[in-house]
C-alpha positions, 0 to 999 in steps of 0.5 A: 897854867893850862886848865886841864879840862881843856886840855889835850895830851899826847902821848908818843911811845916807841911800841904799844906791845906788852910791856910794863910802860904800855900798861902803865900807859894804859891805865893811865889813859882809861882811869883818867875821870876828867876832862882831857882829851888822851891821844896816842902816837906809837912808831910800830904799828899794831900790838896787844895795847893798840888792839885795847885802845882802838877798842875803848874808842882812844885815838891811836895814830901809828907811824908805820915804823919798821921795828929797829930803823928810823926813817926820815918819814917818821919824823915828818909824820910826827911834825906834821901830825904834832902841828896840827892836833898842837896839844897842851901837853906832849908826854913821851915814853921810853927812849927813843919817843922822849929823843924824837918827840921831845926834839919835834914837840920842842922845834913846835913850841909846845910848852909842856913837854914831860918825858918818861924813863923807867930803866934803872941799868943800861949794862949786858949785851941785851942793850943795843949799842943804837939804844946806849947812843940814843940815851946819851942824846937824851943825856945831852938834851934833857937839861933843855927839852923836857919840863920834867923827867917822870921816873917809876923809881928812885932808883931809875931817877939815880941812875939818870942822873948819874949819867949826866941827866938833867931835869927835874925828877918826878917819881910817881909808883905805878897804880893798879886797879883794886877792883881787879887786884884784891883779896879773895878767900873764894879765888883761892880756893879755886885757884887751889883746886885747879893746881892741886894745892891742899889748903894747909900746904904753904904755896910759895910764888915767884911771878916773873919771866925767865930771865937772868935778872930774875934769878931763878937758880937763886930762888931754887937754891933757896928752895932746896936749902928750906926741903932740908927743914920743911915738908909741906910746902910747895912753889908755884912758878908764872912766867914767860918760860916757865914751863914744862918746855925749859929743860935748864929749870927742869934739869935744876930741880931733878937734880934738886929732887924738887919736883915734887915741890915745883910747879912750872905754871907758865904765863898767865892773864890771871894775876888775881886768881894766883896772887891769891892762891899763894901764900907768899910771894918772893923776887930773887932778882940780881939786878936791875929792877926799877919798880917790879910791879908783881910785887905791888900786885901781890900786896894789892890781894894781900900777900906778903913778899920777900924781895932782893935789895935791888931797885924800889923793892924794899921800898915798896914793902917797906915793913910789911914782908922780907928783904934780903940781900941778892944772891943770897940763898941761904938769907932768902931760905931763912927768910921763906921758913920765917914767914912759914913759922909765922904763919903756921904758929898763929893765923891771927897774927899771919891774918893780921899781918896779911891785911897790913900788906894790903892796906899798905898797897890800897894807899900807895899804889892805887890807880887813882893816886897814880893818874893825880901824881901825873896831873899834878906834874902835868899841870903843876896843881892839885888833880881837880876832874 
């Protein structure tokens, strides 16, 4: 066993653009408080996270690949790159640095080698026929490469598993940072204030990019069936896309008549600052969610989610908030006007019911649980800086 005050760990991933591994990479490297020694490798050059890195003085060495092809080159500058640093750990993420580093880390002899997945569907056209023949070399390959398969989901572990991945499992939530994630009766009234919300309007939030897996029309139709019973509310909708520029949403809720109760944010760097702003949070996904983070951060400042039974989702509330069923808008309708009665009826009991969301995340889904759980399958002991 490997003192991991001695140790070096290599991290290999295909990108470091802004994605959900690069984060959890990122937090990952920055919150580690002990002794070991993070590098990392990334095929693409450049990105928002190689920025941050280079910045925090962490050594990132990139292999100059061009965005969708292989070159023989890459593999020899990895070779020779993972020779002569020989770390103690190779952990690799997403599919193609799990194949490529995996099999080099291995050719090494490198004893720790622990990949990364963190899909849970692999269906649709979005999926570069490249990419499905890359996982079922994974497939073939992972009884014999990786000591461990690290998942952020139960259900992504399933999913591998039930296309012929073998290894051994490990599901570790991803982590955040209460000290930038937390409940703020200050940051919502100033986030208010700049949206013109009212604090007596019950705000609904939905955080997440324009894409069919989030299912927007879902989460509209549900709106459009609560207007039928109640007047004050209004939702707020962040995301890559959604913004004044989407004619499809736009179109929707004119003819929805819920402009007047619809506001298009757009992307924001301020996660806090809306998560506290909103009264709820709902995700109306249809598919494919492994572990959605905005759900975990909602529930970090305290606020109270509806999720889809898709993925980790209900897991991640648990008994705190709402599940519903997909493509359902009519439950989902029921389940926003519940959360509104509760609120509006009793703030004690809503108050209550807002910190029990809280507490619940400041255990489960901190960063400093998250950096012990990879210790742990790391080095196969209890985290000791």
């Amino acid at each position: 066993m490997i003192m991991k005050n001695e140790s070096k760990i290599v991290h290999i991933i295909s990108s470091l653009g802004d994605g959900g591994a690069e984060g959890a990479l990122y937090r990952l490297v920055i919150n580690d408080k002990s002794d070991c020694k993070h590098e990392i490798v990334s095929f693409i050059s450049g990105g928002k996270y190689s920025k941050i890195f280079k910045s925090q003085d962490i050594k990132v060495t990139e292999l100059n690949q061009v965005q969708g092809k292989i070159s023989f080159l890459v593999f020899i500058k990895l070779f020779r790159y993972l020779s002569n640093v020989k770390p103690d750990v190779v952990q690799t993420w997403m599919y193609h640095a799990d194949l490529i580093g995996g099999v080099i880390a291995k050719i090494i002899k490198i004893k720790h080698i622990v990949w990364n997945v963190r899909t849970s569907f692999l269906t649709g056209d979005s999926i570069k026929f490249s990419t499905k023949v890359v996982v079922r070399l994974c497939s073939f390959f992972s009884k014999n490469i990786p000591d461990k398969i690290i998942t952020c989901s139960n259900n992504a572990a399933l999913f591998h598993k039930s296309i012929g991945y073998k290894s051994n499992f490990i599901t570790i939530d991803n982590g955040f940072d209460k000290n930038k994630l937390y409940p703020s009766k200050s940051l919502r009234s100033y986030m208010r204030k700049k949206i013109s919300v009212s604090d007596d309007t019950f705000l609904i939030g939905m955080i997440a990019r324009f894409d069919p897996q989030k299912d927007h029309e879902n989460a509209i139709n549900a709106l459009t069936i609560l207007k039928k019973s109640t007047k004050n509310f209004k939702c707020i909708f962040v995301g890559k896309d959604m913004d004044n520029s989407n004619s499809y949403i736009k179109n929707l809720l004119e003819k929805f008549n819920l402009v007047d109760n619809v506001i298009l944010f757009g992307q924001s760097i301020n996660i806090n600052e809306i998560m506290n702003a909103i009264d709820l949070h709902i995700l109306s996904s249809s598919y494919g969610e492994g572990f959605p983070n905005v759900v975990a951060e909602a529930m970090m400042c305290g606020t109270p989610c509806i999720v889809t039974n898709v993925g980790d989702s209900s897991r991640i509330v648990g008994n705190t908030g709402w599940v519903v069923e997909p493509n359902d808008s009519n439950l989902l309708s029921k389940s926003i006007e519940n959360a509104i009665q509760v609120k509006s009826s009793s703030e004690k009991q809503w108050d209550k019911k807002c910190k029990n969301v809280a507490n619940k995340a400041k255990v489960e889904f901190t960063i400093e649980r998250m950096v012990s759980e990879y210790h742990k399958a790391w080095f196969g002991q209890d985290d000791k800086n």
